[in-house]
Structure formats: C-alpha cells, structure tokens
C-alpha positions as CSV (number, residue, x, y, z in Angstrom):
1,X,5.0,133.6,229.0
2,X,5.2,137.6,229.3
3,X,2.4,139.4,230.3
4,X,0.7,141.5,227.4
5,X,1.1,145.2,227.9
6,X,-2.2,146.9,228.8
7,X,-1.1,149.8,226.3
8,X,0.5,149.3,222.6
9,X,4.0,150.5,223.4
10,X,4.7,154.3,221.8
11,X,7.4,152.8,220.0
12,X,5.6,150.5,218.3
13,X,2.8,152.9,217.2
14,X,2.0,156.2,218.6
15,X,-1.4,156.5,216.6
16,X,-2.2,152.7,218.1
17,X,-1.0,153.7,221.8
18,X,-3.0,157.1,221.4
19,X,-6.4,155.1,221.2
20,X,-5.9,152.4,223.7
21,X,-5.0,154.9,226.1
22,X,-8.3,157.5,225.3
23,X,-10.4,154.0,225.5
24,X,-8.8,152.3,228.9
25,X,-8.3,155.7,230.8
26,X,-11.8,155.9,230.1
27,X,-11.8,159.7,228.3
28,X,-14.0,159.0,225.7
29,X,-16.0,156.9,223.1
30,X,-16.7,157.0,219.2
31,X,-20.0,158.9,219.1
32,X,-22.5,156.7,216.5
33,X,-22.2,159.2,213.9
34,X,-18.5,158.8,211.8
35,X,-16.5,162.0,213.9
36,X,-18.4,162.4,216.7
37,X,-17.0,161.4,220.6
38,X,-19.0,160.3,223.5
39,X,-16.8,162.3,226.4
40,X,-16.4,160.2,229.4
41,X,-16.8,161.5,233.3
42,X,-13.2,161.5,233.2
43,X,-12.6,162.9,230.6
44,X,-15.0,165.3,230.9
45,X,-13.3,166.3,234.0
46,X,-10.2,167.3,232.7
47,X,-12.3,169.3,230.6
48,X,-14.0,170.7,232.8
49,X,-10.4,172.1,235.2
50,X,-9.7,173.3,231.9
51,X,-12.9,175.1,231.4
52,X,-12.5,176.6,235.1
53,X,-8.9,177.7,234.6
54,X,-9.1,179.7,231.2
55,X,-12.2,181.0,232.1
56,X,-11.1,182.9,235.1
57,X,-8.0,184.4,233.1
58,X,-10.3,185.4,230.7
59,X,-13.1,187.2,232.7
60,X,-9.4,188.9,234.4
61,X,-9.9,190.5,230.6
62,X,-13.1,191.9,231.4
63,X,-14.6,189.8,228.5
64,X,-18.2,188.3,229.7
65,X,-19.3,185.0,228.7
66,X,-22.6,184.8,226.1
67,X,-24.5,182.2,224.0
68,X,-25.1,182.7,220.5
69,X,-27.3,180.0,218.7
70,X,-26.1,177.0,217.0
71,X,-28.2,177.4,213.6
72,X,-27.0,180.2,211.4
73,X,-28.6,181.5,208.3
74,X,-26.9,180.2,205.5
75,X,-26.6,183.9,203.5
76,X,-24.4,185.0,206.4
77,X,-21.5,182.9,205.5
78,X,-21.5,184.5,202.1
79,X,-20.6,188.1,203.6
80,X,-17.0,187.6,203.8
81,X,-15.6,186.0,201.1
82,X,-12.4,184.4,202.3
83,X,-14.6,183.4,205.7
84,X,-17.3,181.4,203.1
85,X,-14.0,180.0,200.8
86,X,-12.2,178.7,204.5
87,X,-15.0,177.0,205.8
88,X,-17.1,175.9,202.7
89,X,-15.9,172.2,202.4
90,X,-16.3,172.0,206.5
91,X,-20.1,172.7,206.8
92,X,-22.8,170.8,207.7
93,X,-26.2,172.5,206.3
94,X,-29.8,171.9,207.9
95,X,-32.6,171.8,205.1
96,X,-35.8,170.2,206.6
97,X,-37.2,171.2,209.8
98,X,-40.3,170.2,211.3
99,X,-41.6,168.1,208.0
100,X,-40.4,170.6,206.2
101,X,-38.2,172.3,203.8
102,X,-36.4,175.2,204.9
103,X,-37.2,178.3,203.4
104,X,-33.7,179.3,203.7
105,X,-30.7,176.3,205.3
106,X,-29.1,176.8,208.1
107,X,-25.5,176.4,208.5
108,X,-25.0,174.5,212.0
109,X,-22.0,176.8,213.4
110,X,-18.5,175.9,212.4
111,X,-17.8,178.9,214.5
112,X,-19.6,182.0,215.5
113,X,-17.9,184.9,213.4
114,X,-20.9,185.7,211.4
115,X,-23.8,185.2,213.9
116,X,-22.0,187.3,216.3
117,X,-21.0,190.3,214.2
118,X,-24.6,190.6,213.5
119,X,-25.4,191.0,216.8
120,X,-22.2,193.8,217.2
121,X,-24.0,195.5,214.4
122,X,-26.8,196.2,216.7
123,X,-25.3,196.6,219.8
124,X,-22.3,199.1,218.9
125,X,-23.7,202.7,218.4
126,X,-21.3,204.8,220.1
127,X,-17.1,204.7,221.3
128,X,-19.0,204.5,225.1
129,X,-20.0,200.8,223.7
130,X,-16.4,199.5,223.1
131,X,-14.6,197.7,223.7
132,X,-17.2,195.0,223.4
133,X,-15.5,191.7,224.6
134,X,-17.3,188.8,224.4
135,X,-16.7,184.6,224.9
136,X,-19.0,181.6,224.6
137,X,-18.7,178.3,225.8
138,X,-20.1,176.1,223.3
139,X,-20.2,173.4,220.5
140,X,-19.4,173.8,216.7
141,X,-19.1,171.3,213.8
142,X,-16.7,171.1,211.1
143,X,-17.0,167.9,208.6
144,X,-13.9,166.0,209.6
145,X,-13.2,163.5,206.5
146,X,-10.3,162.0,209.5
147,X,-11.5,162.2,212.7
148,X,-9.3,161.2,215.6
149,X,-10.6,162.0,219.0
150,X,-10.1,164.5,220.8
151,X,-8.3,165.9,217.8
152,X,-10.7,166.4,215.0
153,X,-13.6,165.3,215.5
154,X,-16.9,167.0,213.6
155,X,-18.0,168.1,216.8
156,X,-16.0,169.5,219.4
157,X,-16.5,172.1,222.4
158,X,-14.6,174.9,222.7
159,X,-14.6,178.8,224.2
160,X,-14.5,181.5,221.3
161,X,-14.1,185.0,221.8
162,X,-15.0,187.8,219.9
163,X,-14.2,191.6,220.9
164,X,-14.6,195.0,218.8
165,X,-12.6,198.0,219.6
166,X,-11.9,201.3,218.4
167,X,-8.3,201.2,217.4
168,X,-6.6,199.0,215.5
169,X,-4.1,199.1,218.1
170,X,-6.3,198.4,220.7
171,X,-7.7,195.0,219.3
172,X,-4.4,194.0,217.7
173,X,-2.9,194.4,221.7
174,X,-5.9,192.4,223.2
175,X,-5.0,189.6,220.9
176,X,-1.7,189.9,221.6
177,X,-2.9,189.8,225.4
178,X,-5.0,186.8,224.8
179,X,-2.3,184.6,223.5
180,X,0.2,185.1,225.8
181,X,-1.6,186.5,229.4
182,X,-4.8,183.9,228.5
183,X,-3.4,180.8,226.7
184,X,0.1,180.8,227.0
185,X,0.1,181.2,230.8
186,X,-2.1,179.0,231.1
187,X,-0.8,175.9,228.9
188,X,2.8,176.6,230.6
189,X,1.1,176.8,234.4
190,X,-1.5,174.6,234.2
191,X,-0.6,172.1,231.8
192,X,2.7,172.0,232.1
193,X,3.1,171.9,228.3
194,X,6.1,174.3,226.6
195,X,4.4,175.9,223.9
196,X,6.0,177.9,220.7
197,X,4.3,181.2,220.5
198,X,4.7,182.7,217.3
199,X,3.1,184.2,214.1
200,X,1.0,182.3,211.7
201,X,1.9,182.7,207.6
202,X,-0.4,183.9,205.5
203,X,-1.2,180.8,203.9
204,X,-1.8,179.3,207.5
205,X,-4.0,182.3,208.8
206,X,-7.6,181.9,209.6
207,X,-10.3,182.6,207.0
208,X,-11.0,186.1,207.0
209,X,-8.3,187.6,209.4
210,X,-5.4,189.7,208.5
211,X,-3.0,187.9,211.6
212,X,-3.1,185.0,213.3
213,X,-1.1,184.4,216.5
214,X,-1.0,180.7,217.7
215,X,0.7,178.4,220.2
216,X,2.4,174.8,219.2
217,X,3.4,172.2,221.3
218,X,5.6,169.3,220.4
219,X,3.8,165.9,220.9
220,X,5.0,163.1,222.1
221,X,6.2,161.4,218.4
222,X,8.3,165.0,217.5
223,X,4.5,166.1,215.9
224,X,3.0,169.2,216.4
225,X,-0.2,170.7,217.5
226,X,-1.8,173.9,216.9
227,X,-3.0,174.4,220.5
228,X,-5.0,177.6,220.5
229,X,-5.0,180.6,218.3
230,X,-5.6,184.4,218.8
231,X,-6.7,186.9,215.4
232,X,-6.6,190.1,214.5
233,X,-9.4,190.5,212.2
234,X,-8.8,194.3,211.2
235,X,-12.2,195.8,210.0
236,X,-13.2,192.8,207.7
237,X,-16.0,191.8,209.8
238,X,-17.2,195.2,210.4
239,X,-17.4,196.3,206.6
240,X,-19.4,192.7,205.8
241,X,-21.9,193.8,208.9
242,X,-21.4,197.4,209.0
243,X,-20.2,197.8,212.2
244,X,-19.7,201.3,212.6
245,X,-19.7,203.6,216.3
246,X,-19.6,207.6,216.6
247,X,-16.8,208.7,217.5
248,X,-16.1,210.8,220.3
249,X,-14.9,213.9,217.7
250,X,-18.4,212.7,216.4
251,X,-17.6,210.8,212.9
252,X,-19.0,207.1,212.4
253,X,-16.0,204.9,212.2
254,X,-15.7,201.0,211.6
255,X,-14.9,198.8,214.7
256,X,-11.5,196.9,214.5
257,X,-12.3,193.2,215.8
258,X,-10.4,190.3,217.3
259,X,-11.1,186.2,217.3
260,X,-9.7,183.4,218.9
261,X,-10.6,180.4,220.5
262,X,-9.2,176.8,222.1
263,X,-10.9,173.4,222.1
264,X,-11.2,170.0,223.4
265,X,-8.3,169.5,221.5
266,X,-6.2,170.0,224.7
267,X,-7.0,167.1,225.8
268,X,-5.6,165.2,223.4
269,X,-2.1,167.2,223.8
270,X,-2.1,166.7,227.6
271,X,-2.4,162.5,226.3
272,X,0.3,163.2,223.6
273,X,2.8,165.4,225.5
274,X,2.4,163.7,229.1
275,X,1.5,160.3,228.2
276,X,3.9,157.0,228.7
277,X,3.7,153.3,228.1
278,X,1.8,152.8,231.4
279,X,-0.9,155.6,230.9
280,X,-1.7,159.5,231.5
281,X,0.1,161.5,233.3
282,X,-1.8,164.7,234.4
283,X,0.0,167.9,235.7
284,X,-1.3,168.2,239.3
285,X,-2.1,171.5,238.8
286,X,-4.5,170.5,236.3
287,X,-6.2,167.2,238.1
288,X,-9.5,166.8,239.2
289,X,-8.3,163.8,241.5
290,X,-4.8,164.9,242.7
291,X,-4.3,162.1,245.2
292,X,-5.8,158.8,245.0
293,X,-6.0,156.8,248.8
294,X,-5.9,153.2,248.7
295,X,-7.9,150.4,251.2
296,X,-5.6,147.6,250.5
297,X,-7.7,145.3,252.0
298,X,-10.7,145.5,254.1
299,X,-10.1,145.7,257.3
300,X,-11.7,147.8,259.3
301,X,-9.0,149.6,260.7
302,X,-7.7,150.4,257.1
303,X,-10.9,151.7,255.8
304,X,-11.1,153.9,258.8
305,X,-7.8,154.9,258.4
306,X,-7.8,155.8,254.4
307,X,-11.2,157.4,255.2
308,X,-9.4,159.8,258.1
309,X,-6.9,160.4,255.7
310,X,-8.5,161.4,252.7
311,X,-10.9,163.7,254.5
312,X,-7.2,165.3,255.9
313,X,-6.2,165.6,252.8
314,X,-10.0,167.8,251.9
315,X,-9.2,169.9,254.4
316,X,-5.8,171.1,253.3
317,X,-7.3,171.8,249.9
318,X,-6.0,168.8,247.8
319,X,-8.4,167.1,245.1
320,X,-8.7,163.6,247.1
321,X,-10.8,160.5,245.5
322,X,-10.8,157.7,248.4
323,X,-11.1,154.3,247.0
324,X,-12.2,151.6,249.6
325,X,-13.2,149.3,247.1
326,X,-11.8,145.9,248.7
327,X,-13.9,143.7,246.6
328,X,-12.0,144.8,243.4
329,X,-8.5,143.5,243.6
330,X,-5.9,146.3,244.9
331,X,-3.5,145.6,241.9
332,X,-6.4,146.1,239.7
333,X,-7.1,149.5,240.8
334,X,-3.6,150.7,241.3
335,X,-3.1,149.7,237.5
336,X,-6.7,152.3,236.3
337,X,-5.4,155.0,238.9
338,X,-2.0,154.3,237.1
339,X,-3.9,154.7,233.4
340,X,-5.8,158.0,234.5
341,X,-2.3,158.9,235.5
342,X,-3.5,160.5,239.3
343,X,-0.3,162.4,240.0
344,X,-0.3,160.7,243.9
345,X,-1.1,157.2,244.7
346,X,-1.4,156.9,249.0
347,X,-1.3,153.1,249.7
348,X,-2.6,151.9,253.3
349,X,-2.4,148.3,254.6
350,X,-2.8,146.6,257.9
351,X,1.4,146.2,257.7
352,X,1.3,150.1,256.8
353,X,-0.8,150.9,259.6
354,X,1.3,148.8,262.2
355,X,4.1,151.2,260.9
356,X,2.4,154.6,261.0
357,X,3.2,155.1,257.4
358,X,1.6,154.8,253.8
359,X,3.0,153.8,251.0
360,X,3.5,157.0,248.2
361,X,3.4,156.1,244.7
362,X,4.5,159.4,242.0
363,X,2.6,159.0,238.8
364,X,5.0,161.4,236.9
365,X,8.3,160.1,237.9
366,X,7.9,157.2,239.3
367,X,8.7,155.0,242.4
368,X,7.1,154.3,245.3
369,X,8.6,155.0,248.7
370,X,6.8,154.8,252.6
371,X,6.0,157.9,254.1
372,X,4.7,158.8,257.7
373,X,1.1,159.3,257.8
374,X,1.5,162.3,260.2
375,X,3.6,163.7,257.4
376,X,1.1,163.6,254.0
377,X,-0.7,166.7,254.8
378,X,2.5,169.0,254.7
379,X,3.9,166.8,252.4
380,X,2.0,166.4,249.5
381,X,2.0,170.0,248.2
382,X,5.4,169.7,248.1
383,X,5.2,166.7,245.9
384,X,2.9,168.4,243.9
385,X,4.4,171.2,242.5
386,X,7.5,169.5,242.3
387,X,5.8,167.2,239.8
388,X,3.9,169.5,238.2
389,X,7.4,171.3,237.1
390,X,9.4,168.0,236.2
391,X,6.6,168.0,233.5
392,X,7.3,171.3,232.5
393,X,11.0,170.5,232.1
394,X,10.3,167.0,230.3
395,X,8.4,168.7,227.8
396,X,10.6,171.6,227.0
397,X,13.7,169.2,227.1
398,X,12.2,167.2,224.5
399,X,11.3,170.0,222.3
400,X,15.3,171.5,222.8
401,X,16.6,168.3,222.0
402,X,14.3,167.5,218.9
403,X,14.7,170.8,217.0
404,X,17.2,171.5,214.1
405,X,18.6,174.8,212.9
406,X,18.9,174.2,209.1
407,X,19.5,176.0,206.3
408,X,17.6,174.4,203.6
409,X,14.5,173.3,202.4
410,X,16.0,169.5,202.4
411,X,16.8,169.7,205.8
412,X,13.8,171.2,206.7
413,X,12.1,168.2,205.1
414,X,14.5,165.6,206.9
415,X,14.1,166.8,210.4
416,X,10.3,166.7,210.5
417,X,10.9,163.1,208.7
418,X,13.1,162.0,211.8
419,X,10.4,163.2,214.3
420,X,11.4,166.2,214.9
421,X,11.0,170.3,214.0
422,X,13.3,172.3,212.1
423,X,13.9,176.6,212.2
424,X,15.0,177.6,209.2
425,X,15.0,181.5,207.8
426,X,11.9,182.9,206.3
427,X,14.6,184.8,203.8
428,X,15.5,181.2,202.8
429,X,12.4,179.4,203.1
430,X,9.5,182.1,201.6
431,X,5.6,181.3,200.2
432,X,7.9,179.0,197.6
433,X,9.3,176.7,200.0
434,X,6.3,176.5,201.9
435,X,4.8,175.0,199.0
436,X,7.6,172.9,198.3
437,X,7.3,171.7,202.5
438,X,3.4,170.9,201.9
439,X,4.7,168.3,198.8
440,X,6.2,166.5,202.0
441,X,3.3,166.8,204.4
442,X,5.0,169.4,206.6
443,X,3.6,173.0,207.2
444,X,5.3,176.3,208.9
445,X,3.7,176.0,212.0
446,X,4.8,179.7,212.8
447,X,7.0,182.6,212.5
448,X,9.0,183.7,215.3
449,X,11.7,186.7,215.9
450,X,15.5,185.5,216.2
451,X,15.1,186.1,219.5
452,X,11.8,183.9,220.5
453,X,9.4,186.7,220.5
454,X,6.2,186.6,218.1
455,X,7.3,189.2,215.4
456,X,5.3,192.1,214.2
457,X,5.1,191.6,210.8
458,X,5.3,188.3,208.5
459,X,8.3,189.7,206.7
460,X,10.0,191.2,209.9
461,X,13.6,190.5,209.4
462,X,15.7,187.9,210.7
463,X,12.1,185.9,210.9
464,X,12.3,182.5,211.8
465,X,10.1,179.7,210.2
466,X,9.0,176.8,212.7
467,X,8.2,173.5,210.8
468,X,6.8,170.3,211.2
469,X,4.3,167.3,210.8
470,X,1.5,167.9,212.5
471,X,-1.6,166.8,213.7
C-alpha cells in the first residue's frame, strides 16, 4: 500500500497544499478570532530576515523608523474623502473603554495615513524640516470577510512609510526610489522572487493617492500577488491636515507626500512561488537556518563530530542549526528540515565519519551527494548562492513561459483562465475592458511601458496592461 503524501499534491489543490504546508512547516496558526494568525517561531523567523533586510535598505534612504498609536479618532478618517470611501467597509471601530462608552470611537488603524499627517502638521514649519521621511514597524487591521493566512488576514504586520517633501518631483522620485532601490532589490536579491514592476490603474490605486506603483509576482498556480506598493499622494493629505512649510523665497506652500508599505504577506509568496510537493524552499539568502547538521545516530564520535562542524560552519558566517537529537528518528527529522525547506542538509554517520565525508542534501534542487568534511567550509557558500540564483531563474522562467501577448479582451480572459497572465494594450483594453475583466474575476495588475519600464503616466502610449487572477 503507498505511503500517504505528507503534503496534498499542488496538482490536486493548490489552496489545500497552501495550508498543509503553513501548518506542518510549522509558520503559523488560526488566531481564535475568524482572520487572525498565531505566527510560529519559524515563521516568525522568516519574518523577522525580512524585517532586517528591508529595514537596512530603507534607513540607506535616510528615512527613520517611528511608532504612531494603534487607536485613531474616528473624525480623522473623514478628512479625505476617497481615504474614508477605500477603507470604510475594512474598519474595525472601538466604542467602550474602560466600562464605558466612548465619547468619540476609535478606529483601530487600518493604516496610519491619517494619524501621521497630523503629526506632519505639527512638525513641518519651514523647507529646513523636509524632507520628513518616516517608517513604522507595526500592526494594522482590516476586516477580512476571506482570510487566508499569511495573505489576508484582519491583522497583519507590516512596515509603512510616510515622507513629505517640497516638490512634487521630489516625492514622486522617492517613491519611485522606494519601489525599485527598496522593494524591488530586495524581493529579486533576497527572495529570489521575479517581480513585475509597473503602474497601478486608476481603478486599482490606493484610497486617496494620485499613483500607485506596485510589484507582482507570479505564484506558484499562474496567480498573482500584489507584493508591495509605493504612492505618490500629491498634496491630498496636506490640504485635509493643512500641511503647509515657508518656503525659502518665504511663501507657505503645501507639502507633497508619499506612502507605501509591504506586509506579512511575503511570506506567503516565498510559500507560493518556492514551494513544492515536499515543502518550502527558502532562498538562502533569506534563511534564518542556512544549513541544517545531522547526528545520524548517537554515537559519541558523531555528536562530537556534527558539533565541531556546525561551530565551523559559525565561524565562516553561515546560519547553522545543529540537530543532535538521536532520540527522534533521523528520517523523521530529515523529512521537517525537508518541510521548512533549509536550503543545506549536512548528514554525518559513523560510516560517514570512517570516510571523512558528510553527506550534502540541496533543498532547492535536489539530490544528495557525499562531500569531504575538510571541504564544507569553502564549499557551502558556493552552494549557496548557486541556489539562491536557480530560484531566481525558476521563478522568472515560469513567469516567461506562463504569459500571453493577446490582443483581446477574450484572450485576456482565457489566459488568466488557463493559469496564466496575459499583456494586452491599454489602447485596446481601457477603464471598459477592465470592467468587462472584473465580470471574470481578473484585474489589471499593472501598467507597464513596451519596453518593461514603469511608465509615467496611465495613458503613456504604447502602455501595456498586465492581467490576472489574483490573490
């Protein structure tokens, strides 16, 4: 009789494989509130690599981190009208405190537009006070009525940044900067996913800016996923908080502003994009355990041996867990390693150490082969990158291969049927088709120039509409 998978094949169902592979790679739990998520150490982890990496490219900005509070007058939201209208159905309002009713609710942030262009208001006098550039590492909560996690869930952390400037071409170039220097570099570097940069339509744009610039990635199933988005918010902001500086020729002007923001929500791309039948598979660059080394059994000798060799691998800066414990079967733990998709497996046994060697096991492409233990320090950076940019290539071959130039709306519609994307002209498609795309469940997920590039205007020409299911 055949053994029973550990994971629901992708084939059979993606959605099904999704969540057996978030529960046994242990990454996270349903919270006991419908939408929330219990994030596990591991998952956490990831998070955590994630937090360190964008964090440093953002600070390269010269934007500081903050904290802003979670509670936020409800009359706020009602200062810019399309901001209220986008977020209205997503809040979650706090009436009672302490016994009693509020005097006025509080909105519990679904993110921090309107608490922290209050705080701008105050601290922007004079052009010697800008650029202001700002982040926060935080939580928000939008009422998911589907929550999947990782996802969308009601409550998710994120980084959101918030910057005023002088110019409007100052703050529409930092956003520009943001989505390519900050997120771009990073997704493509780090995680090893290829992203779409492009242009959002206006029907697509956030709540209250006048562009939003974003980054999709092709999942696993042909989906996409907004990954992380960048926004110019021109002076819409600043006229609902009367943001104003002196300028240097001495004449109060209004700040020009930019948002943008990325979320847990990676995590569930790096699952999504990297994932296969057996588990993760996490881009070494990114992994908080880079190599995993194995006691096969408990022999002394071995467990001195994987301990040598795992504080070797410390040394030469490589992310080593050492796992000496013989009283859980070996074939056991290779299999979790396996599901948390460690890029490097190091294998010792008393027949290993007869030999000198190890046996290496590759997460990403697979195989095992034995290797001298002399060799693993110099080795397995090697390995590592090499890893790290087979993913790169696995996920940029399978968005090549799964997009459709077409040149109709039908087409459009059959290629994101199929699993796929479709490019198809804005000329052709327009705010009509769009509409008539949404009728199928599949959005624009941006504009792009014929050449790639993220065009300057939504009705640049020779615009190129990206479309899709998505997530």
């Amino acid at each position: 009789m055949a053994k029973a998978p550990v994971l629901t094949p992708q084939a059979d169902d993606f959605p099904r494989w999704y969540q057996d592979l978030i529960t046994k790679a242990e990454l996270a739990d349903n919270g006991p509130v419908r939408g929330t998520m219990v994030i596990r150490p591991y998952g956490y982890g990831l998070w955590e690599r994630m937090q360190a990496e964008m964090d440093a490219r953002i600070k390269e900005t010269g934007t500081q981190n903050a904290y802003f509070p979670l509670l936020i007058p409800q009359s706020y939201l009602t200062r810019e009208a399309d901001h209220v209208e986008g977020f209205a159905p997503e809040l979650a309002v706090v009436t009672h405190g302490g016994g009693r009713e509020l005097e006025e609710p509080a909105v519990v942030r679904p993110t921090s537009e309107m608490i922290i262009n209050d705080y701008f208001s105050k601290w922007v006098q004079s052009y010697r006070d800008l650029p202001l550039l700002i982040n926060q590492w935080a939580n928000v909560v939008r009422w998911e009525l589907r929550p999947r996690l990782f996802l969308r869930t009601t409550e998710f952390l994120w980084q959101e940044g918030h910057t005023a400037h002088a110019t409007y071409e100052e703050a529409r170039d930092f956003a520009a900067h943001i989505h390519r220097q900050v997120y771009e570099d990073f997704m493509v570097n780090v995680l090893a996913m290829d992203v779409v940069p492009g242009r959002k339509t206006v029907k697509e744009r956030f709540a209250g800016a006048v562009n939003t610039l974003t980054l999709e990635g092709m999942m696993g199933d042909g989906k996409a996923l907004q990954m992380a988005t960048s926004h110019e918010l021109g002076q819409n902001f600043a006229k609902a908080f009367n943001t104003q500086y002196l300028s240097k020729d001495g004449r109060q002007e209004l700040v020009w502003q930019t948002s943008w923001g990325s979320t847990t929500r990676m995590i569930g791309a790096l699952v999504m994009t990297h994932g296969d039948d057996n588990g993760l598979r996490v881009p070494p660059r990114l992994a908080q355990i880079q190599a995993v080394v194995l006691a096969i059994k408990g022999d002394e000798a071995v467990l001195a041996k994987v301990r040598e060799v795992g504080d070797r691998l410390k040394a030469a800066g490589i992310r080593v867990h050492v796992d000496d414990r013989t009283d859980t079967p070996f074939g056991r733990r290779a299999v979790d390693w396996e599901l948390k998709g460690v890029p490097v497996r190091i294998e010792i046994g008393p027949r290993d150490l007869e030999n000198g060697t190890a046996m290496l096991a590759r997460r990403i492409p697979g195989g095992k082969e034995p290797v001298s233990l002399d060799a693993l320090v110099s080795l397995l950076p090697t390995v590592l990158e090499a890893d790290q940019a087979l993913l790169l290539k696995q996920s940029r071959e399978r968005r090549e291969s799964r997009t459709t130039e077409v040149a109709t709306i039908d087409e459009a519609v059959e290629a994101a049927g199929v699993g796929g994307w479709a490019r198809i002209p804005w000329a052709v498609l327009g705010e009509e088709g769009e509409a008539k795309l949404a009728d199928h469940a599949v959005t624009v997920r941006c504009l792009v120039a014929e050449d790639g590039s993220v065009p300057d205007a939504d009705d640049a020409p020779g615009n190129v509409a990206v479309v899709a299911r998505a997530y």
